[in-house]
N, C-alpha and C positions, 0 to 999 in steps of 0.2 A: 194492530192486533184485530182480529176477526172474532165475533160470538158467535157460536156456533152450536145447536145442541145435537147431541149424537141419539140414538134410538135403537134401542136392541131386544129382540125378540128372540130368547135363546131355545134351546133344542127340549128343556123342561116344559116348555107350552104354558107355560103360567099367565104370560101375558108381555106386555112392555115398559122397559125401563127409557125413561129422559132424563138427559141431564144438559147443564148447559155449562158451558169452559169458555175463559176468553185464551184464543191463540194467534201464533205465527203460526202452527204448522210445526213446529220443532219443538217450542216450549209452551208450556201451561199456563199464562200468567195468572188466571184465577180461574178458582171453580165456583159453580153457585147452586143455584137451586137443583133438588133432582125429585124423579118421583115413579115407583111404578103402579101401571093402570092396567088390572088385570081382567084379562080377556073373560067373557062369560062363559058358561059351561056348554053352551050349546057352541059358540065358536070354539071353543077347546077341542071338541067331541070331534067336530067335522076336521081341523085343523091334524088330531090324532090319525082321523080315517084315511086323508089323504093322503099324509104319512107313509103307513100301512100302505099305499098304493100307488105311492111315488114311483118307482120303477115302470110301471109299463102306464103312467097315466100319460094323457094328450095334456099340451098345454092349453088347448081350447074345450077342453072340458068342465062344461058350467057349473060341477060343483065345486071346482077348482076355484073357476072365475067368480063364484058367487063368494067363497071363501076367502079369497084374495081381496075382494074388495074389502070386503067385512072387519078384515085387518088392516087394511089401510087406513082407514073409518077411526080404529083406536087407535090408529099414530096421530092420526089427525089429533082426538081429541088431548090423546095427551100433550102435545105442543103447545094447544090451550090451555091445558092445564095449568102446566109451566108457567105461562104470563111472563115470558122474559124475551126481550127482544135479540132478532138473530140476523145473521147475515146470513148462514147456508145449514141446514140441516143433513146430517149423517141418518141414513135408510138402510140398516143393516137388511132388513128383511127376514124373513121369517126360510130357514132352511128345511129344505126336505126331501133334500137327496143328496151328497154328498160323497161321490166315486172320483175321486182325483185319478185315480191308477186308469179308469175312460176318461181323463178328462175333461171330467163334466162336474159341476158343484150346480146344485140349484136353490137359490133363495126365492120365494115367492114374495111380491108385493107391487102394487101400481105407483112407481114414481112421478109419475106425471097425475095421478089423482091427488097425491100426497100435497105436490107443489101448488096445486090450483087449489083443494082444500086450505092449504096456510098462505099462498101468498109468495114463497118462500124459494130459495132453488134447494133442490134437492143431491143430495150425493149418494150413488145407489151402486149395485152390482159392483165391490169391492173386488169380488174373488175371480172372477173366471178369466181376468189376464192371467192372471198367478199361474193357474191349473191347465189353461191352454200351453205357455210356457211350458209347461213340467212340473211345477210347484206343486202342493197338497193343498195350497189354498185355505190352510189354515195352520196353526191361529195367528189372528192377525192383532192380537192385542199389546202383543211383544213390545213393538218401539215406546208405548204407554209407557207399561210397566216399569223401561228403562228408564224412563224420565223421571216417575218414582222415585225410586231409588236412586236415584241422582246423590243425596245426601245418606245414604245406606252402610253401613258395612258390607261387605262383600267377601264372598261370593252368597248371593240370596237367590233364592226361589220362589216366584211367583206361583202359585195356584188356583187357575178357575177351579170349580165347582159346581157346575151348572149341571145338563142333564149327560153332555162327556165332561171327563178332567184333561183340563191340559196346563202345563206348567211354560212357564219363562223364568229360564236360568240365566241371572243378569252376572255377570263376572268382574275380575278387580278391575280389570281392564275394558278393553272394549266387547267382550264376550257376550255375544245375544246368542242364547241354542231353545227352541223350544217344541213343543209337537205336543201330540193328544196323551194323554199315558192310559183314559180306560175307560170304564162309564165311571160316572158319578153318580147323580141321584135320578138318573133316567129307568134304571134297574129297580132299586128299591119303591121310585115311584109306583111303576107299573106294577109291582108285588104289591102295595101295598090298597090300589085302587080295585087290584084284580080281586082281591078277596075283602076290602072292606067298604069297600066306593069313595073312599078318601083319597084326596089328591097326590099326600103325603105323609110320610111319619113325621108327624111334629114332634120339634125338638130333639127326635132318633129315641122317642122315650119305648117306642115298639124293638127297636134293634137294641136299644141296652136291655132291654128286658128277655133277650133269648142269648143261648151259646151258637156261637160260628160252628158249622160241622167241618174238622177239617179236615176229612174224604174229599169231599163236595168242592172246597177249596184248591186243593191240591188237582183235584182235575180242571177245574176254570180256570186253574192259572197255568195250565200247561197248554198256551197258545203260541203261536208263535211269532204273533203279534207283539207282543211283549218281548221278545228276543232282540227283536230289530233295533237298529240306533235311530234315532231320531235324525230328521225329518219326518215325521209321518204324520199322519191323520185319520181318525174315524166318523164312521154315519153315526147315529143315535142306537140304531138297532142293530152294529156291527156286533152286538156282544147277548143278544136278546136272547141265545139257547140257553144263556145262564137262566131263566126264569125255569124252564124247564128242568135242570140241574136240580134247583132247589124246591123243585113240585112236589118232593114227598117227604118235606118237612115242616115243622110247626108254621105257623105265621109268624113268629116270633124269632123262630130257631133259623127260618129262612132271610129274615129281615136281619139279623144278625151275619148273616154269610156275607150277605148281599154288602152289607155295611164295612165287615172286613174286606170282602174282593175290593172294591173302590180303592181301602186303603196301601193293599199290599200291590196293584200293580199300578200306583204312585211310588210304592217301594222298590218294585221292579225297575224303574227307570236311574234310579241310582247309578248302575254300571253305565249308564249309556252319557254321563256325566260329567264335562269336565274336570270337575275338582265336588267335592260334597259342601253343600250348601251349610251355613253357618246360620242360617233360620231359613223359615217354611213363611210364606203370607198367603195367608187364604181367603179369598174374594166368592161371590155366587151365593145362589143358595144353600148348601152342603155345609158351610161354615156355620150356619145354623143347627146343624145334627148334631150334637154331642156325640152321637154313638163315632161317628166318621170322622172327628177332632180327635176323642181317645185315642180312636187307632192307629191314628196318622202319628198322633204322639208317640206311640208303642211302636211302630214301625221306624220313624223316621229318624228318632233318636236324639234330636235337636229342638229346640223353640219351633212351635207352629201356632202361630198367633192369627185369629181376624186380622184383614187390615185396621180394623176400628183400633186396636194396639199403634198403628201412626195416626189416627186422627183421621182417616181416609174415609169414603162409605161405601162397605161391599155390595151395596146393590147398585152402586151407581156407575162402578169402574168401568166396566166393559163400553153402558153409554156414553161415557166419560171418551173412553178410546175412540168408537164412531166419529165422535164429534171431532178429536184431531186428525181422524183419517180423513172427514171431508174436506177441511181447512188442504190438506194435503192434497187429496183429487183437485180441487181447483188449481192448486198451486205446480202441479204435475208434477209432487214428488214423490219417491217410492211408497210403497206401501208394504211391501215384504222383501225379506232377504235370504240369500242363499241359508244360513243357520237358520231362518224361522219355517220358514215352509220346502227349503228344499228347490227354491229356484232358480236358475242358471245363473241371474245377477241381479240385485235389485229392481225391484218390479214395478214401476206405476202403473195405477189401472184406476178404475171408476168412472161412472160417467154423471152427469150431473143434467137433469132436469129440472125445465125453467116454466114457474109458471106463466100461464096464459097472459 
């Protein structure tokens, strides 16, 4: 068995999750400490802007380079934080750009600073076998989740939450299907900083407090994104004209919209479904919003539980997953599957960084 801890930097900008797992690569045998260490406001800021300018930026461009370190720097320290000992660390890295259809995905981060900071080898650039193949190159959290539920009722649904949703529908059988279904709290975020300077509506106590316009709804959900069956995948600001939609409504009434859209094209992905899920598990940040629980429950029709409901910790899943994907890069085994991303055949990829 290998200790390994994963590292995830999701598309909300909040900052980094660690966790540490002992594995094969296949199974979990234990999990342990986790912890997230979140990025300052000025790395946030710069982090958003280049974002904002992913498309046409250089990858030698120094505020790029300046920023990239800068987040390398809190992988570091959170691995310190941690205090637990590793054989290879998972380096999701930080994304920001995200076009599988040019097969191209881009995660920013310095693997080889990360390794010489800890010591440690490094497991980096998960995605861009996947997406050179054909893949979407996301999500890659699927085979996790599967193992999860290993002891589950079935048929279940996985739920990130993060700043997209994406779900893993684990089946009675061997059924892995998963893909992106919408934003999640990337939208409300943004709403909510744009007009108060907060980072987010705590607890969704701003979205329960307005009504969803459903005009306003009815046009954001007539995309056609949403039509397609899964395999698929989004950028963070594939869906960002929604802020504009709801530009001529309360703070309140907007954050309300904002909190139903999330939920109902999770609802949307229904048809695109093997069989309908017999419960909802909800991981990420979003499971924190009441307003976006309610409606998942109004929508979905079924139990939609935190994972904390199995004893699991939603902040730590995802780094929980890196950490088996690394175990996996060394070991050369897949990383994704034709039902998760869309790829011609099971997919290894990653490459791993050794320190100095």
């Amino acid at each position: 068995m290998a200790r390994a801890i994963g590292l995830m930097s999701g598309t909300s900008l909040d900052g980094v999750a660690a966790a540490w797992i002992e594995t094969d690569g296949t199974r979990v045998e234990a999990t342990g400490p986790a912890l997230t260490l979140p990025y300052d406001d000025a790395l946030r800021a710069d982090l958003r802007e280049i974002l904002d300018r992913a498309p046409t930026l250089s990858p030698d461009d120094p505020a790029l380079l300046d920023a990239t370190a800068r987040m390398t720097r809190v992988h570091a320290e959170a691995v310190r934080a941690l205090a637990q000992p590793a054989d290879i660390l998972g380096f999701h890295g930080q994304t920001i750009l995200h076009r599988p259809e040019l097969r191209r995905t881009w995660q920013i981060g310095d693997a080889a600073l990360l390794a010489s900071l800890t010591g440690l080898p490094v497991a980096w650039d998960f995605r861009s076998a996947d997406v050179a193949a054909g893949g979407q190159g996301a999500p890659f959290a699927p085979i996790y989740h599967a193992s999860l539920a290993s002891g589950l009722t079935k048929p279940v649904c996985f739920l990130n939450l993060g700043g997209v949703a994406n779900l893993s529908f684990v089946g009675a059988g061997a059924d892995l299907l998963a893909f992106d279904t919408g934003p999640a709290n990337a939208l409300l975020d943004d709403w909510v900083h744009r007009h108060t300077g907060a980072r987010y509506d705590a607890d969704g106590a701003l979205a329960a407090s307005g009504r969803a316009d459903e005009a306003v709804l009815a046009r954001l959900l007539d995309n056609q994104y949403l039509r397609r069956p899964g395999p698929k995948s989004l950028d963070r600001l594939d869906f960002h004209g929604a802020l504009e939609a709801v530009a001529g409504l309360s703070l309140a009434d907007g954050a309300a919209t904002l909190a139903a859209f999330t939920a109902r094209t999770v609802a949307a992905a229904l048809p695109h479904l093997p069989a309908r899920p017999l419960r909802w598990l909800v991981c990420g940040g979003g499971r924190l919003n009441a307003a976006i629980m309610d409606a998942l429950r109004a929508e979905l029709g079924v139990p939609v539980d935190p994972v904390e409901a199995e004893g699991w910790d939603g902040d730590a899943i995802e780094a929980q997953c890196f950490a088996l994907l690394a175990e996996r890069v060394r070991l050369g085994l897949p990383l994704s599957f034709p039902g998760t991303t869309g790829v011609p055949r099971p997919m290894p990829g990653g490459r791993i960084a050794f320190p100095d």
